[in-house]
PDB file of N, CA, C, O and CB in Angstrom:
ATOM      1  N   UNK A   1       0.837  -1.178   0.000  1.00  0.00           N
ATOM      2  CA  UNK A   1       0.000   0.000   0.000  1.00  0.00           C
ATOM      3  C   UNK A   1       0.889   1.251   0.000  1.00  0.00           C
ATOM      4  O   UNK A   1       1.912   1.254   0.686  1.00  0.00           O
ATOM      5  CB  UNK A   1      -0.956  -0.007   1.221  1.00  0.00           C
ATOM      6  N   UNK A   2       0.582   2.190  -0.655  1.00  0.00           N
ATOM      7  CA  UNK A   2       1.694   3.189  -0.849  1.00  0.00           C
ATOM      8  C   UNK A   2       0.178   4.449  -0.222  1.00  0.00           C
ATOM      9  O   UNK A   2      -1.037   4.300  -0.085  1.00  0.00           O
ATOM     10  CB  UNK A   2       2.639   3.310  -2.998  1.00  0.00           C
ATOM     11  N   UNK A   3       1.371   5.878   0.046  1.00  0.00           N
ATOM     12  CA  UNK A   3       0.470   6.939   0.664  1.00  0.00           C
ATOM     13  C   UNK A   3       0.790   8.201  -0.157  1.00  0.00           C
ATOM     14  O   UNK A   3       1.901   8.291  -0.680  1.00  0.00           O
ATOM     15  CB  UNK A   3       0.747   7.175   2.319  1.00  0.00           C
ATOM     16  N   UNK A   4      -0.032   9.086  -0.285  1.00  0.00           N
ATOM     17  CA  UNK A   4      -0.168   9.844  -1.682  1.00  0.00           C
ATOM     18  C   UNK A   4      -0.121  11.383  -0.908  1.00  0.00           C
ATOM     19  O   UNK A   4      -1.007  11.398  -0.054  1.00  0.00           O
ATOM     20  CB  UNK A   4      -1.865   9.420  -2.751  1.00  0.00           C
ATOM     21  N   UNK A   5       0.541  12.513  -0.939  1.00  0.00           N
ATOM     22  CA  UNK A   5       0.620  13.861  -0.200  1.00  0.00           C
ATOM     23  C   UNK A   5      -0.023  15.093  -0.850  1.00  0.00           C
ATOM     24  O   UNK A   5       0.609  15.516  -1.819  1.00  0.00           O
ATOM     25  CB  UNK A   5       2.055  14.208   0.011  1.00  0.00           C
ATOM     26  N   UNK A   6      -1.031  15.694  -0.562  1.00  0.00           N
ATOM     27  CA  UNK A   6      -1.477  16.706  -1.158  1.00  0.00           C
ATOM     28  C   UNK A   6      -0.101  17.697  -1.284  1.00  0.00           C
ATOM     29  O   UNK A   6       0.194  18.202  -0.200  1.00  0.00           O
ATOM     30  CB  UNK A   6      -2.745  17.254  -0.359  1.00  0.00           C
ATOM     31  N   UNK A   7       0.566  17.972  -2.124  1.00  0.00           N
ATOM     32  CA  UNK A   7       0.960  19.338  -2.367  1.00  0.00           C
ATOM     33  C   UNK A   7       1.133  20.465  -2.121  1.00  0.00           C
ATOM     34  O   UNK A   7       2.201  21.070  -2.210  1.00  0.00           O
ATOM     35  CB  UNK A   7       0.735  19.586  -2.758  1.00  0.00           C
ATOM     36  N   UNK A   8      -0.349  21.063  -1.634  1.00  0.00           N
ATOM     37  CA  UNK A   8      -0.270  22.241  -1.562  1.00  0.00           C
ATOM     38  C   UNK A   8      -0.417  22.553  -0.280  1.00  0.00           C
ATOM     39  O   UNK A   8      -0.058  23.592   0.275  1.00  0.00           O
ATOM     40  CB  UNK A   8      -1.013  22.808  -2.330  1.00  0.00           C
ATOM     41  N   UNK A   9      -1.221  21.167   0.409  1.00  0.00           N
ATOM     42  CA  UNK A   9      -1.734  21.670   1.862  1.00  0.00           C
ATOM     43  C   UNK A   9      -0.769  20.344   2.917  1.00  0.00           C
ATOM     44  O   UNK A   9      -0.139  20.662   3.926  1.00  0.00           O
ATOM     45  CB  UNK A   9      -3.979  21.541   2.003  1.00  0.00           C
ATOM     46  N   UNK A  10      -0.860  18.951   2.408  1.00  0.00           N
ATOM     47  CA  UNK A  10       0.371  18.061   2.948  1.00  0.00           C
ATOM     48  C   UNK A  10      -0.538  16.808   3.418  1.00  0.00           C
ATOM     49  O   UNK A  10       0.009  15.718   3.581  1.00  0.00           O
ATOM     50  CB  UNK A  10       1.411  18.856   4.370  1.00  0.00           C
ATOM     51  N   UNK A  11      -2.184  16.993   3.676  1.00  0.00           N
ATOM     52  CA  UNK A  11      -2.996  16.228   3.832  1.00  0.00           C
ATOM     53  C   UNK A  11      -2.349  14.792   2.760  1.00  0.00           C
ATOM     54  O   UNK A  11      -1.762  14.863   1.680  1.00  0.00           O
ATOM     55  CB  UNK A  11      -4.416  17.018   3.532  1.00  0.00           C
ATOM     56  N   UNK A  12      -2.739  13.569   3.569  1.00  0.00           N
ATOM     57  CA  UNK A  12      -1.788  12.060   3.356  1.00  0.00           C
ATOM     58  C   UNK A  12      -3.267  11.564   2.697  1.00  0.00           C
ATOM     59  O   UNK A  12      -4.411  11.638   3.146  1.00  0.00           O
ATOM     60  CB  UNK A  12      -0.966  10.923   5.167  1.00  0.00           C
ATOM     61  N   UNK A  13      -2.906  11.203   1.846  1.00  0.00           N
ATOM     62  CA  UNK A  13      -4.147   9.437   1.210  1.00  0.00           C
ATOM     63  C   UNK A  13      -3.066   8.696   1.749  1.00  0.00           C
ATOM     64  O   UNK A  13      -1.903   9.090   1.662  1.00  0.00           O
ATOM     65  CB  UNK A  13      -4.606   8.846  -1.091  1.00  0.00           C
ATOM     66  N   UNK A  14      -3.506   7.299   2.480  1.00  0.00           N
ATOM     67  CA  UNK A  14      -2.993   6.145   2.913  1.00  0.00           C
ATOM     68  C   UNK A  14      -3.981   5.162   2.091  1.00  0.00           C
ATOM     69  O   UNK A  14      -5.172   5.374   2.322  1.00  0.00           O
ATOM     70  CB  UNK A  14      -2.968   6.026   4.563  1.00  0.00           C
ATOM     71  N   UNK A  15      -3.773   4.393   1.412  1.00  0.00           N
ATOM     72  CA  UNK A  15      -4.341   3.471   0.369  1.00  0.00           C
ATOM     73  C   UNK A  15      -4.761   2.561   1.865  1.00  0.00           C
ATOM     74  O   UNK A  15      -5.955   2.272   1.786  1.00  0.00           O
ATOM     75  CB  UNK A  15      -3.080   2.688  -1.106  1.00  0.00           C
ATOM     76  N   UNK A  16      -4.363   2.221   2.715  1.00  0.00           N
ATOM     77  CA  UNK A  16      -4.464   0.845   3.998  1.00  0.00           C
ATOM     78  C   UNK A  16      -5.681   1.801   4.425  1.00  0.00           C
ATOM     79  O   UNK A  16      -6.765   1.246   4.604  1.00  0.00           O
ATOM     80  CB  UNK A  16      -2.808   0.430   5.527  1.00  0.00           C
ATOM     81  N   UNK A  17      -5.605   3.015   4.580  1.00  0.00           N
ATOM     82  CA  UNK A  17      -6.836   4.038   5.665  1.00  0.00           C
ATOM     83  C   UNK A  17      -8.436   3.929   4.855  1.00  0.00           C
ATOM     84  O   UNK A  17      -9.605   3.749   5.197  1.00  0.00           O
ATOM     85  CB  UNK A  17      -6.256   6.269   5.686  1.00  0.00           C
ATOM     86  N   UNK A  18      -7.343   4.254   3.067  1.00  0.00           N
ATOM     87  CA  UNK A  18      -8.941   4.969   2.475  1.00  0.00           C
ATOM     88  C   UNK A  18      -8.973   6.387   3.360  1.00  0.00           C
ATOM     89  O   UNK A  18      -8.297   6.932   4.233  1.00  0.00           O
ATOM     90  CB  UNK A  18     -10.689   3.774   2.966  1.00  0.00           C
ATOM     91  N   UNK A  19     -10.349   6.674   2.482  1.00  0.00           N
ATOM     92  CA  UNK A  19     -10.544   8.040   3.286  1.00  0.00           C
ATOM     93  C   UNK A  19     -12.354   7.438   3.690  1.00  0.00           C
ATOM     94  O   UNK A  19     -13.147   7.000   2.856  1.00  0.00           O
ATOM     95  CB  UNK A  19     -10.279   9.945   2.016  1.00  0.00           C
ATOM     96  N   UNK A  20     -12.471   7.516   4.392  1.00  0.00           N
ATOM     97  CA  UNK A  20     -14.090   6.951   5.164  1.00  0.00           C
ATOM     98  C   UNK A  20     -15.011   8.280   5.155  1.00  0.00           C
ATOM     99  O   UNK A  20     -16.188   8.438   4.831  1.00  0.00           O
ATOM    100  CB  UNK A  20     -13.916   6.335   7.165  1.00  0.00           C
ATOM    101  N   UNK A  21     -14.162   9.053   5.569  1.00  0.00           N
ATOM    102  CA  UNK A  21     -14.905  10.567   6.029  1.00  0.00           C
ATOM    103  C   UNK A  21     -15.695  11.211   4.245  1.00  0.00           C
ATOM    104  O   UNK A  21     -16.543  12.072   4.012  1.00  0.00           O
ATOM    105  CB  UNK A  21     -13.153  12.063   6.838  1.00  0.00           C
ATOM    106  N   UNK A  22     -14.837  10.219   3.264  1.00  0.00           N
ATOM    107  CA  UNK A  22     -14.626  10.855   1.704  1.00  0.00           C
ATOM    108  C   UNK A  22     -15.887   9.878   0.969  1.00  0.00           C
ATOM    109  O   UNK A  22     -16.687  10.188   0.086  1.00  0.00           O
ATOM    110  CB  UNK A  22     -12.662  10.509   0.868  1.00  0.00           C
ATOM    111  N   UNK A  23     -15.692   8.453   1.790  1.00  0.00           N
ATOM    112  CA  UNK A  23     -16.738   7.623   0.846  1.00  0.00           C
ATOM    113  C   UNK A  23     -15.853   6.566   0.398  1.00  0.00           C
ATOM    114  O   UNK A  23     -16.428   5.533   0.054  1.00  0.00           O
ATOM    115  CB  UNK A  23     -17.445   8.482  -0.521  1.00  0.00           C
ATOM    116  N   UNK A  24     -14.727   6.578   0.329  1.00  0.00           N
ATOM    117  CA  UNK A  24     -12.977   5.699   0.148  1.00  0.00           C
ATOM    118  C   UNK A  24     -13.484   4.887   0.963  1.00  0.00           C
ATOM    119  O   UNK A  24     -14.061   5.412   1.915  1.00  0.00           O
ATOM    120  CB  UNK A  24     -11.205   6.416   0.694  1.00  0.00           C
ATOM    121  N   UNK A  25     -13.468   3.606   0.914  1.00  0.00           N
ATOM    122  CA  UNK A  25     -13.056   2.552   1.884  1.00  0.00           C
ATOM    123  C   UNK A  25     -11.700   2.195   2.061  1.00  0.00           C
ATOM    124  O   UNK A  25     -11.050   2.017   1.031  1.00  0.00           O
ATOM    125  CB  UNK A  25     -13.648   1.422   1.593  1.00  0.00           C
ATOM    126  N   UNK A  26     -11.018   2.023   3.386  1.00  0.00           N
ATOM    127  CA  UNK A  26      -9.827   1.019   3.148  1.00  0.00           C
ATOM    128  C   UNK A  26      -9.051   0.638   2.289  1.00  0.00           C
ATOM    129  O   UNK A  26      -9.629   1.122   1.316  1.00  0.00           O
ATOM    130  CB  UNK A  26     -10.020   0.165   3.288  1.00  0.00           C
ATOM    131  N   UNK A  27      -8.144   0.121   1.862  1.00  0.00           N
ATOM    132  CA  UNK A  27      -7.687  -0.718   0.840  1.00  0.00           C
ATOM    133  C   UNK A  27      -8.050  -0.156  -0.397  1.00  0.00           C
ATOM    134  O   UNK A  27      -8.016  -1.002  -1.291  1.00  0.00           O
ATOM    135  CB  UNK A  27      -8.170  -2.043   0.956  1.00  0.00           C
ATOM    136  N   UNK A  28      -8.474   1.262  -0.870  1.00  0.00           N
ATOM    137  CA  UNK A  28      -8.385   1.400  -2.179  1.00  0.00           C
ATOM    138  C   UNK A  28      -7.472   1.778  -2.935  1.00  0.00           C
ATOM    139  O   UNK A  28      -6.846   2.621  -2.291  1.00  0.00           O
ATOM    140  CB  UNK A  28      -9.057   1.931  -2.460  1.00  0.00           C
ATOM    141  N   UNK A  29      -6.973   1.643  -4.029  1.00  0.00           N
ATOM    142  CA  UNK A  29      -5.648   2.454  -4.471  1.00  0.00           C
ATOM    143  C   UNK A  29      -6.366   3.418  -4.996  1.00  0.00           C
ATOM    144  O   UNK A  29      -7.506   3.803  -5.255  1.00  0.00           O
ATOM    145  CB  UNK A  29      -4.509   1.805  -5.521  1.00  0.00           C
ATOM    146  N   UNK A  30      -4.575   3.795  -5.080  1.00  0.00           N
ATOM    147  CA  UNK A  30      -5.054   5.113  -5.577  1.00  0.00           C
ATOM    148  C   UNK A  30      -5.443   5.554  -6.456  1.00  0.00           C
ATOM    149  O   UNK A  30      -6.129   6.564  -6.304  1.00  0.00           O
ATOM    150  CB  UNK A  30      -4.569   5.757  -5.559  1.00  0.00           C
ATOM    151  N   UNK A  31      -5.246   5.108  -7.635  1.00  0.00           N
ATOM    152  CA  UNK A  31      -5.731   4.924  -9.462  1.00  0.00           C
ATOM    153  C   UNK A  31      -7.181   4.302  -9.300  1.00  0.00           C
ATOM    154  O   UNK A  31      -7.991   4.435 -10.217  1.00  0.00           O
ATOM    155  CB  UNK A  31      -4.543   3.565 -10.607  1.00  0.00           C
ATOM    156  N   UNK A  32      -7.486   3.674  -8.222  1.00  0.00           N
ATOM    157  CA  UNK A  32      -8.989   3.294  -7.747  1.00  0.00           C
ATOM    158  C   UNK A  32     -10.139   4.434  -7.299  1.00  0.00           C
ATOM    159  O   UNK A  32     -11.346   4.223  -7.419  1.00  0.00           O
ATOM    160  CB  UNK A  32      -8.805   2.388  -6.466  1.00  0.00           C
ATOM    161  N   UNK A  33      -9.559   5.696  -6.756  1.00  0.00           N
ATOM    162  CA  UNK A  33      -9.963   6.167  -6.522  1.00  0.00           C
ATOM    163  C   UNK A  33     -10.317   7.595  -7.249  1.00  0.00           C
ATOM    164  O   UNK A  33      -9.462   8.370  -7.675  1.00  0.00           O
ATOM    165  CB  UNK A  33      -9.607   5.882  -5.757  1.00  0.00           C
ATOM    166  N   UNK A  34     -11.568   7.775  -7.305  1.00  0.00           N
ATOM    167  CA  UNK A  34     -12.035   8.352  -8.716  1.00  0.00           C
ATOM    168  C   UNK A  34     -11.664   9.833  -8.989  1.00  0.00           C
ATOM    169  O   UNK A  34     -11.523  10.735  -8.163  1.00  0.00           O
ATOM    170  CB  UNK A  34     -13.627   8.259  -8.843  1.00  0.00           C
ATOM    171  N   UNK A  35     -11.543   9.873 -10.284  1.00  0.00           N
ATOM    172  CA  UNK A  35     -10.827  11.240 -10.968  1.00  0.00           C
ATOM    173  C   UNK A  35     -11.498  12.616 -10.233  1.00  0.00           C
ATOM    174  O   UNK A  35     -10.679  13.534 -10.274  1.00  0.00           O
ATOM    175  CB  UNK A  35     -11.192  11.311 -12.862  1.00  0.00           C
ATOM    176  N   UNK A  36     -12.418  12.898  -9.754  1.00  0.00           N
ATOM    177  CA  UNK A  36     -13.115  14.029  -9.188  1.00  0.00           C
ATOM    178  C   UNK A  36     -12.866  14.555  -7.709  1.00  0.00           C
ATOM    179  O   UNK A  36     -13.137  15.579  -7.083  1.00  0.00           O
ATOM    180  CB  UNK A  36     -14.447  13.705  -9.290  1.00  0.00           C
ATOM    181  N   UNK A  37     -12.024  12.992  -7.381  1.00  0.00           N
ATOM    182  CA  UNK A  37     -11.957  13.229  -5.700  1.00  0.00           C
ATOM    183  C   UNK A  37     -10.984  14.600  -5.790  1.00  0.00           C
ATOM    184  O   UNK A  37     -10.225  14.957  -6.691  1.00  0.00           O
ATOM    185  CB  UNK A  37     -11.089  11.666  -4.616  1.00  0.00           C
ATOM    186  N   UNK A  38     -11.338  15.285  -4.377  1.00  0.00           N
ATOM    187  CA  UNK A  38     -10.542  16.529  -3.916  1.00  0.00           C
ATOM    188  C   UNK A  38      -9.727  16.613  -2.563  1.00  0.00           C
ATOM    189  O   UNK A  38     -10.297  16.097  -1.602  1.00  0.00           O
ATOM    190  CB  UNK A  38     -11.490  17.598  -3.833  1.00  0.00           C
ATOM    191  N   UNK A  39      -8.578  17.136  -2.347  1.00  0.00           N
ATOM    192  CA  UNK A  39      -8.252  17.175  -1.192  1.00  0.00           C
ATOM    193  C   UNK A  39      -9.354  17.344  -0.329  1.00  0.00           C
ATOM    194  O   UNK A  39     -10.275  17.952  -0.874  1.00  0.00           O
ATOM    195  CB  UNK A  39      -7.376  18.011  -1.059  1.00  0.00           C
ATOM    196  N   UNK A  40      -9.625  16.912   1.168  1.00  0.00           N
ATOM    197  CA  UNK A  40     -10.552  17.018   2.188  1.00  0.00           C
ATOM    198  C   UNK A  40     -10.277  18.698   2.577  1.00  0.00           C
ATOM    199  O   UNK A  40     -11.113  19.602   2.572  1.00  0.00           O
ATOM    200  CB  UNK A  40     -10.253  15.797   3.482  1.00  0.00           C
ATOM    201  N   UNK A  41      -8.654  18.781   2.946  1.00  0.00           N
ATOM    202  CA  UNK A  41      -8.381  19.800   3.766  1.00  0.00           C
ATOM    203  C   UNK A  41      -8.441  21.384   2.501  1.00  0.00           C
ATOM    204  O   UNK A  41      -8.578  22.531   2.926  1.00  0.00           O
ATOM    205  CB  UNK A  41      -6.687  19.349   4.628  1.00  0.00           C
ATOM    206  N   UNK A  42      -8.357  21.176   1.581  1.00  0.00           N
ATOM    207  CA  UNK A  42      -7.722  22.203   0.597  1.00  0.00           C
ATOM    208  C   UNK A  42      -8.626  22.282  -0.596  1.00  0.00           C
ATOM    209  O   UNK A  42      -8.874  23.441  -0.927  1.00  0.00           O
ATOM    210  CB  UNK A  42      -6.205  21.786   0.113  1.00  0.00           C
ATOM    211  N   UNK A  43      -9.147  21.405  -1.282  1.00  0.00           N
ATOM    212  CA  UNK A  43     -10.203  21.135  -2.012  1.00  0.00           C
ATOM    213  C   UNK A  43      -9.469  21.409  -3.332  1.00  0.00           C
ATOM    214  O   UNK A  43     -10.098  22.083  -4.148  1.00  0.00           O
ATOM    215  CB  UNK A  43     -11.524  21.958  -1.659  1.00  0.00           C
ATOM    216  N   UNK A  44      -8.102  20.949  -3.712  1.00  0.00           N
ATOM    217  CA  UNK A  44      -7.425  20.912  -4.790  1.00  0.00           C
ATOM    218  C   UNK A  44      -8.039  19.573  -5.051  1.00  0.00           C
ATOM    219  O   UNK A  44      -8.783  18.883  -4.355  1.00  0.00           O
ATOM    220  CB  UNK A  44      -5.874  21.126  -4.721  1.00  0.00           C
ATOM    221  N   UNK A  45      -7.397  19.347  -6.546  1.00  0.00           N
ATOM    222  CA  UNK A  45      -7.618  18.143  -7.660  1.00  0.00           C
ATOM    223  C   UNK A  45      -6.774  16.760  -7.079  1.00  0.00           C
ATOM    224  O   UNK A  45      -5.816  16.758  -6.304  1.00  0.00           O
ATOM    225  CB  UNK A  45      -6.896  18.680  -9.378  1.00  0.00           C
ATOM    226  N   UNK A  46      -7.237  15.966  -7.512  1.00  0.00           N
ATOM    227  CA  UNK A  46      -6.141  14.137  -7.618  1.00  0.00           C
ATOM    228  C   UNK A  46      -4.603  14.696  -8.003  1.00  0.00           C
ATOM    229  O   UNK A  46      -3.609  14.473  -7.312  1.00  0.00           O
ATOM    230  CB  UNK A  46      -6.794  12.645  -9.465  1.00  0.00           C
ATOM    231  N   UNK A  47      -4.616  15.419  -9.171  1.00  0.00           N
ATOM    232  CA  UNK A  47      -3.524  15.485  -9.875  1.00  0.00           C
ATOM    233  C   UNK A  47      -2.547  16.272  -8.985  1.00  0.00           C
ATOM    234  O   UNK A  47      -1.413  15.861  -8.741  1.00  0.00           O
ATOM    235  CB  UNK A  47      -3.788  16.063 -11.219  1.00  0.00           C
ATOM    236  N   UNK A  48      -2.852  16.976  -8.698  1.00  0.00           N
ATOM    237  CA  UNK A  48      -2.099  18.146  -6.649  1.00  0.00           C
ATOM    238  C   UNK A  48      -1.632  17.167  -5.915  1.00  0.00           C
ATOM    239  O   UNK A  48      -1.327  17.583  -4.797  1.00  0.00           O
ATOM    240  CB  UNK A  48      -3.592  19.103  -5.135  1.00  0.00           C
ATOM    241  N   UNK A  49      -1.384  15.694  -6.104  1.00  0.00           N
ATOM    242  CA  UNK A  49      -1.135  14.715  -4.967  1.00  0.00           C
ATOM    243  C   UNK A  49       0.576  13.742  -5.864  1.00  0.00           C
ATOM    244  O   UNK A  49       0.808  13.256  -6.971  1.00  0.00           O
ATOM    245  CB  UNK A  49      -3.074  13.422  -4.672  1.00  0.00           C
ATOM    246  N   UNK A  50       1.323  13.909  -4.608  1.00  0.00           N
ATOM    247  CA  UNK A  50       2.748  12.803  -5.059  1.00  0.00           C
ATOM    248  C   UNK A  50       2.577  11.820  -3.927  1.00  0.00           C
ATOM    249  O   UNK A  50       2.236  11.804  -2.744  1.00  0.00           O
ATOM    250  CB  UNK A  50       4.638  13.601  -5.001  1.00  0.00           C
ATOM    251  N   UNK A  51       2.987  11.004  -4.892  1.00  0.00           N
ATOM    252  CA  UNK A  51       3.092   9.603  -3.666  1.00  0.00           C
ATOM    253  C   UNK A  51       4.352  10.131  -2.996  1.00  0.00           C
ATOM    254  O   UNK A  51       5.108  10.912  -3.572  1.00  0.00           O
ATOM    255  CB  UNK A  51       3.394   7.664  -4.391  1.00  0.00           C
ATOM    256  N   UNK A  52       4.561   9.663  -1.716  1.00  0.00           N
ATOM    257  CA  UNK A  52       5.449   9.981  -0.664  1.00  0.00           C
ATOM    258  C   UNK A  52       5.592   8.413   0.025  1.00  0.00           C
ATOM    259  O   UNK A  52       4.798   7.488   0.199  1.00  0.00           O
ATOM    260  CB  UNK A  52       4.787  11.279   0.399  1.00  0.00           C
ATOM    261  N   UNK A  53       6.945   8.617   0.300  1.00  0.00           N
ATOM    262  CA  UNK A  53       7.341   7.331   1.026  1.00  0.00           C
ATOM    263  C   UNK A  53       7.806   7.442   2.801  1.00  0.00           C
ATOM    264  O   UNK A  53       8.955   7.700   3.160  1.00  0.00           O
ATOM    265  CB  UNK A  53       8.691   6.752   0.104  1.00  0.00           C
ATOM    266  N   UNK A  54       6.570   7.170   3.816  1.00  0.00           N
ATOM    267  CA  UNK A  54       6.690   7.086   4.799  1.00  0.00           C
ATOM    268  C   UNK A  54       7.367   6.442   5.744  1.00  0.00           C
ATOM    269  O   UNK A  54       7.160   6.692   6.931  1.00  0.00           O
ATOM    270  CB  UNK A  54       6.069   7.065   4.858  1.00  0.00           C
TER     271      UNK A  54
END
């Protein structure tokens, strides 16, 4: 499972977390998770996000 960093604001996707609060379950990747999603904290795009190695 790899974890994905918003950019602009630093907010984490954890593929193991999902985002629950978002509608994400658990275990989704990230290419799973659909083109429209937005940062929670910042409300930038998918594409605003680098995978980061924790």
């Amino acid at each position: 499972m790899k974890k994905w960093q918003c950019v602009v604001c630093g907010w984490i996707y954890d593929e193991a977390e999902g985002a629950p609060d978002e509608g994400i379950p658990a275990g989704t990747r990230w290419e799973d998770v659909p083109d429209d999603f937005i940062c929670p904290d910042c409300g930038v795009g998918k594409e605003d996000f680098e995978m980061v190695e924790i």
